[in-house]
Structures are given as C-alpha cells and as structure tokens.
C-alpha positions in Angstrom: 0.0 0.0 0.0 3.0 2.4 1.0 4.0 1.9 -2.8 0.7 2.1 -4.4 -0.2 5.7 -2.9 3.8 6.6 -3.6 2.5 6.1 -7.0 -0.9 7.4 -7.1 0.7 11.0 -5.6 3.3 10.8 -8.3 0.2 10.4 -10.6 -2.0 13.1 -8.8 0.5 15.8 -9.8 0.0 15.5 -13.7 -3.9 15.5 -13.4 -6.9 17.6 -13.4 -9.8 14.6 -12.5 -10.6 11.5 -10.5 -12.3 8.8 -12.7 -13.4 6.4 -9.9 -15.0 3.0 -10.9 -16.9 1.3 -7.8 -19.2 -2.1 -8.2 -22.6 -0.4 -8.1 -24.1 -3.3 -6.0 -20.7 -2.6 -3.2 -19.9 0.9 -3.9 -18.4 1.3 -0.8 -16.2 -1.9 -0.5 -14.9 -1.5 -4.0 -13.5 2.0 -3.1 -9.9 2.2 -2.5 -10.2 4.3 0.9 -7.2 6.3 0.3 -8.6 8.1 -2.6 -10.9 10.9 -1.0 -7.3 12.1 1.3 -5.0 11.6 -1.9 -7.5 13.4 -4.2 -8.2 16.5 -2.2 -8.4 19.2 -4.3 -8.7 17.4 -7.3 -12.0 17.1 -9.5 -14.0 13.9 -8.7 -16.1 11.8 -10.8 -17.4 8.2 -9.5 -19.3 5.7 -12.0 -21.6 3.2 -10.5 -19.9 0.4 -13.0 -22.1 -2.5 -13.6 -25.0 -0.8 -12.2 -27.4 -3.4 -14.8 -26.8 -5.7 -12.0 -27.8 -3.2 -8.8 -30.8 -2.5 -7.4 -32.2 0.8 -9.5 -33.6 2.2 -6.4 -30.2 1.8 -4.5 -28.2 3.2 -7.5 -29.9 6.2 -7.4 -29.1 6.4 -3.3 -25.9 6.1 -3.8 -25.7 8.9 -6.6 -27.3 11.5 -4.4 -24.7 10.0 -1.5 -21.7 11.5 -3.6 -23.0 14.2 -5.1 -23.8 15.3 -1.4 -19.9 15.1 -0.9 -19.3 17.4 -4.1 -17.9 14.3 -6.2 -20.6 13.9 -9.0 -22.0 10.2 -10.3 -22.5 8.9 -12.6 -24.8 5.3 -13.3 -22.8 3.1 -16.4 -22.4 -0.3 -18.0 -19.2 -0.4 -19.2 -19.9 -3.8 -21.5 -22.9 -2.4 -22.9 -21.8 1.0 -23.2 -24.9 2.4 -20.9 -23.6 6.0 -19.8 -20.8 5.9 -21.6 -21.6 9.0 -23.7 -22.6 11.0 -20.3 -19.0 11.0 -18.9 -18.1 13.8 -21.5 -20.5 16.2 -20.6 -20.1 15.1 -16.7 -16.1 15.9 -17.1 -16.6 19.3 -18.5 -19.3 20.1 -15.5 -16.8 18.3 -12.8 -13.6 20.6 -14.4 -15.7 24.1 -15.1 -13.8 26.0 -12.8 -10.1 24.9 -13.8 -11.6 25.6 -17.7 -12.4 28.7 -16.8 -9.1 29.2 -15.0 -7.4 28.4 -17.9 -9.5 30.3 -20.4 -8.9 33.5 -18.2 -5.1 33.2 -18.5 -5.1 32.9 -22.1 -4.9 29.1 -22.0 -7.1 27.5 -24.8 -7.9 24.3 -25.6 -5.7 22.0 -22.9 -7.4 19.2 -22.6 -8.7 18.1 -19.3 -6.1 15.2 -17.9 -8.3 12.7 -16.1 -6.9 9.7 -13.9 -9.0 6.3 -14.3 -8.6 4.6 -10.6 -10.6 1.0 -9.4 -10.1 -2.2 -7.2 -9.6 -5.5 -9.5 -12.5 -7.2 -11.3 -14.8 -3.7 -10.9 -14.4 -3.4 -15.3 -11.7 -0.5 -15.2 -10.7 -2.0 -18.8 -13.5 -2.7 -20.5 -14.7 1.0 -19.3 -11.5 2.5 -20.4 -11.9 0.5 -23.9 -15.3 1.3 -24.3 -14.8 4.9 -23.6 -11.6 5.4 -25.9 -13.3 3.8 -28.7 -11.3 3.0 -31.8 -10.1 6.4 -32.3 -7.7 6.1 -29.2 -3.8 7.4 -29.3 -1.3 7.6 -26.7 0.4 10.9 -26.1 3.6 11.7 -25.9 5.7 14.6 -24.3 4.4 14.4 -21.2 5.5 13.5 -18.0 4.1 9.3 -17.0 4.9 8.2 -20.7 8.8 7.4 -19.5 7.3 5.9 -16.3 5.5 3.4 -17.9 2.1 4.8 -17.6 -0.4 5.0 -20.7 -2.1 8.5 -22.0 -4.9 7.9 -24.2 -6.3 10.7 -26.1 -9.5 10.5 -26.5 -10.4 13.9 -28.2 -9.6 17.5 -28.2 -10.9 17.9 -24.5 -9.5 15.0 -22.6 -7.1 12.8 -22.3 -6.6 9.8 -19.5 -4.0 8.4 -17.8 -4.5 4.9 -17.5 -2.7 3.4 -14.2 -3.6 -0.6 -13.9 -3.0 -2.5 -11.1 -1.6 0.3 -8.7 -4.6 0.6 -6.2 -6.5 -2.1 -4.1 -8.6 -2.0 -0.9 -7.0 -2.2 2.5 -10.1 -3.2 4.4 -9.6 -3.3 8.1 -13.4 -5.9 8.8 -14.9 -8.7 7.4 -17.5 -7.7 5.6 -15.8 -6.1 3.1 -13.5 -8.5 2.7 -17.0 -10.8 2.5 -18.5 -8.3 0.1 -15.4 -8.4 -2.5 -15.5 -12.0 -2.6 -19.5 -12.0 -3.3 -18.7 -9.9 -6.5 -15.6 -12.0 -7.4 -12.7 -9.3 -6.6 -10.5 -11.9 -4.3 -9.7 -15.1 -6.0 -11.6 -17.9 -5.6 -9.1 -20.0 -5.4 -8.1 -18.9 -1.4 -11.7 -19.0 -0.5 -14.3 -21.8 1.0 -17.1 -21.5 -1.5 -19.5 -23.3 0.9 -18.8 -20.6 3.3 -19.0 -17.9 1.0 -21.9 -19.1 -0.4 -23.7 -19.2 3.7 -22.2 -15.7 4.4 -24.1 -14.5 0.9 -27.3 -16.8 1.7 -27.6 -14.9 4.9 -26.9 -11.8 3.4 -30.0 -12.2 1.1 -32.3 -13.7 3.5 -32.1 -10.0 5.1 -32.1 -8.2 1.7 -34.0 -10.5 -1.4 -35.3 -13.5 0.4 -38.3 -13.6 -2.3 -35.6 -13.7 -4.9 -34.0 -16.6 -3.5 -37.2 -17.9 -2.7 -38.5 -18.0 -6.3 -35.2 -18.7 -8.1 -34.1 -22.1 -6.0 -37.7 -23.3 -4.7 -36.8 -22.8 -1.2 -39.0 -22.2 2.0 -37.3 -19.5 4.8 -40.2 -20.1 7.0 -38.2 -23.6 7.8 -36.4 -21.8 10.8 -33.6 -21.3 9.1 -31.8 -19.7 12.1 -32.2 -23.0 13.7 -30.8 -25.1 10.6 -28.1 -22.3 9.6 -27.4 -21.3 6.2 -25.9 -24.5 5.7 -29.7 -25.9 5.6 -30.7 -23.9 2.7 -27.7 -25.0 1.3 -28.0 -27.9 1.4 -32.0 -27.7 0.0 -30.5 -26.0 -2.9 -28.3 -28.6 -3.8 -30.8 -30.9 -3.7 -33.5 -29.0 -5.8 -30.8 -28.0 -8.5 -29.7 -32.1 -8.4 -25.8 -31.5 -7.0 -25.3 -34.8 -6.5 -21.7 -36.6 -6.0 -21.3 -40.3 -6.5 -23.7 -42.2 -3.7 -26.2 -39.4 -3.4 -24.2 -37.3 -1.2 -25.1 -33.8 -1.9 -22.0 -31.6 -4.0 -22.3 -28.5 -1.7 -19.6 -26.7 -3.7 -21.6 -27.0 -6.9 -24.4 -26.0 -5.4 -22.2 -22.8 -3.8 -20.8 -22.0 -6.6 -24.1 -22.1 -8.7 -25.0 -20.0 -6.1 -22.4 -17.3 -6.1 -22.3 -17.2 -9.6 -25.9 -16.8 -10.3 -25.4 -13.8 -8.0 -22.2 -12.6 -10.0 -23.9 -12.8 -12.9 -27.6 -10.8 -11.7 -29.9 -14.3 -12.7 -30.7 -13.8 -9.4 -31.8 -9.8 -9.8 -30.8 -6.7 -9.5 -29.2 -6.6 -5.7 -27.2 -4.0 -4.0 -25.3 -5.1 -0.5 -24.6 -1.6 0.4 -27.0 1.1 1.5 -26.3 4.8 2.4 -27.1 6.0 5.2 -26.6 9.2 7.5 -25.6 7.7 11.0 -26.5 10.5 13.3 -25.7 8.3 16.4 -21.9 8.1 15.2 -21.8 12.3 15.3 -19.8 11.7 12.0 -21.0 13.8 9.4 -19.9 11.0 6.3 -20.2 7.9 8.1 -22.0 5.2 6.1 -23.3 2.7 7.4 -23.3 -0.6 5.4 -26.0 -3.1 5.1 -25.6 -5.5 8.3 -24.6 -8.8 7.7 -22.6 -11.4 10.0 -19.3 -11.8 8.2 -17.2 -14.9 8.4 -20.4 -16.8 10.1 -19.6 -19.4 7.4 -21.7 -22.7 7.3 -22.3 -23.7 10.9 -25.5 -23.9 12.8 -25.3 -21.5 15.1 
C-alpha cells in the first residue's frame, strides 16, 4: 500500500480529475479508501460500473450519497456502453472551474487530464476501452509516458491516464472483505465457497429472500436460524440435483451455482450496500453498510 499511494501521488500531480469506478451493488467496498485524502483538491467523478446488475432504487441512493460530498455520479455499464456517452458532458461540468481558469489566462484548448482509478474485477478496462473507442492514441511529451504509464487521447478535451494494477482496498473488517468476494474481486481459489456461499445466503435472507425464494424453490419459514445457512444450502443442492457419487449432496456446486448466479444478476438486480446518514456516530460522512454477520460461514449456530 506504501507503494501504491507513492505512485498514485506521483500520478495526482499531472492530473486535473478522479475517474473512480466502484461495483454499483458494493460501492463502498470497491473503493480504494485512500482516494478521498490523496484526491483533495482534485476534481472527482465516481461511476456506478455495472450498475445493470444493482438494485435501481439503491443506484440512485448512492448517486445523491456523492453528489452530497461534491464528487458527481454517474450510473454506467461499461460492456454495454450504458452512460458511456454522459462522462463527456459530466467531465466538463466536474472541471468548469479549472476551464475557466485556464480560459482566463489565455490558455485555450488544454485538454482536461483525467486519472482512471478501481479495485480488480470492478471493469476499469473494458470501461477504459469502451470509452476510448477506436479512435484512441497515446500521447507523448508528457511526463508518465517514460514511467510506464499509458495517456490515451480521447479527443480534443480529454485525455486519460490509464494506471492498472496500482490501487486495491485495504479493508480493516470482514465484511468487506465478504463483500469483495461475493462480487468476485478476491480469487476464488483462497476461498471456502461453501462458506461464502452461507455468508451470501444470509446476506439475502435480510435483503431479497423472495428472490431466492422463487429462483431455487426454497421455503425461509423452515427456521432457518435453527438449521443455519448451511440448511438452505443444502436444499439447494438438492433441488438443483448437485449430487456426487452415492447421493451425497455436492455442496460446492451447489455454492458455486449459487455465487455465480449472484455474480452474474440471474438472481436480480441486488445491491449489499446502503447509504445512510448515521446520526448516532456524530460523524458527518459515516456510512453505514448493510448489516450482515461476516465470516459466520456454514455452521449452525
């Protein structure tokens, strides 16, 4: 982390904006926490990135939660291309005053020098691609070229500055750390898909248990606090026939059949974040996230 913001300050100096890409159904958990004290004084744009797969209620909650905090927001799809065509408009609104700066001392035509920042797996590429088109160019002559780092031009008023793989969460509880694995930011290869798949059943039970419900064919109103998650597990896997040899049940199929139906929004649109003004913390910007018991995992209790 010492090295990433070492970087991102370096980075900070040769720009005007802060892109910010954030899952739309985590916007808080995707965020790299450093960015609102590194970016002071700088411009700020957040996009709602995959926001086809949040709740549209929520997306617009969360929209209003950043433009309360003077960073505007934007809703996009960055495979589609839903939004894409906003961000122009929504850079020259976010930069207006530094335009105007630069018109008043003679200075026409600069371009606006934007910094594209997001977690892993939250579509920084395919949004950068998708916004750059066809017609993209790197620049030259200007400081980051020599240091590795990638301008893209994308027109006459703005250029980005393309930094991949430089910034990623340091997350001091669980549920974040919970929440990034639902959406497929940690690799699934360090994590216990039967217990993720519990920490994300009880998630939903508090947030879309009628989604759930319909989609698998399963009854909540079987006690599941007495059964645990790994009950309704376990009733998955048998109603979606994850079966190994002998009839035992495959629980990771069924887990990951569940955590990818998630992933993937055959399950609906869901957002696991919420804002929401916490007056009993006296702390003007606290949010407070959805509750969920993090690493509760499969047991019964």
């Amino acid at each position: 982390m010492t090295k990433a913001k070492r970087m991102m300050q370096e980075n900070l100096k040769l720009i005007d904006l802060i892109i910010e890409l954030v899952d739309a159904r985590v916007p808080i958990a995707s965020r790299n926490p450093d960015i609102d004290e590194l970016g002071k004084g700088k411009a700020r744009i957040v996009l709602l990135n995959k926001s086809d797969l949040a709740d549209p209620g929520s997306n617009q909650a969360w929209m209003r939660y950043f433009e309360e905090r003077g960073i505007y927001a934007l809703e996009v799809n960055s495979k589609s291309g839903f939004g894409i065509k906003s961000i122009n408009g929504l850079v020259q609104k976010a930069c207006a005053e530094k335009i105007e700066r630069d018109r008043k001392r003679g200075i026409l035509n600069r371009p606006v020098r934007a910094m594209v920042v997001g977690i892993p797996n939250v579509g920084k590429s395919t949004f950068i691609n998708a916004f750059a088109g066809k017609a993209c160019t790197k620049t030259g002559n200007k400081p980051g070229v020599t240091k590795g780092k990638q301008w893209i031009r994308l027109n006459k008023t703005l250029e980005l500055l393309d930094t991949p793989g430089i910034l990623w969460p340091k997350f001091e509880d669980n549920l974040v750390g919970m929440h990034l694995a639902f959406i497929g930011s940690m690799n699934d290869e360090i994590i216990l898909m039967e217990e993720l798949a519990c920490d994300l059943l009880e998630t939903l039970r508090k947030l879309y248990p009628e989604a759930v419900a319909k989609r698998y064919g399963i009854s909540w109103e079987k006690d599941p606090d007495s059964r645990g998650m790994a009950g309704i597990l376990e009733e998955i896997a048998r109603g979606r026939k994850c079966f190994l040899k002998g009839e035992s049940l495959d629980l990771k199929k069924a887990a990951d059949l569940l955590v990818d139906d998630f992933r993937s929004g055959r399950l609906g649109r869901m957002t696991l974040e919420r804002p929401q003004m916490s007056e009993r913390a006296g702390r003007e910007n606290k949010v407070e996230l959805t509750p969920a018991k993090a690493g509760k995992g499969c047991n019964n209790e």
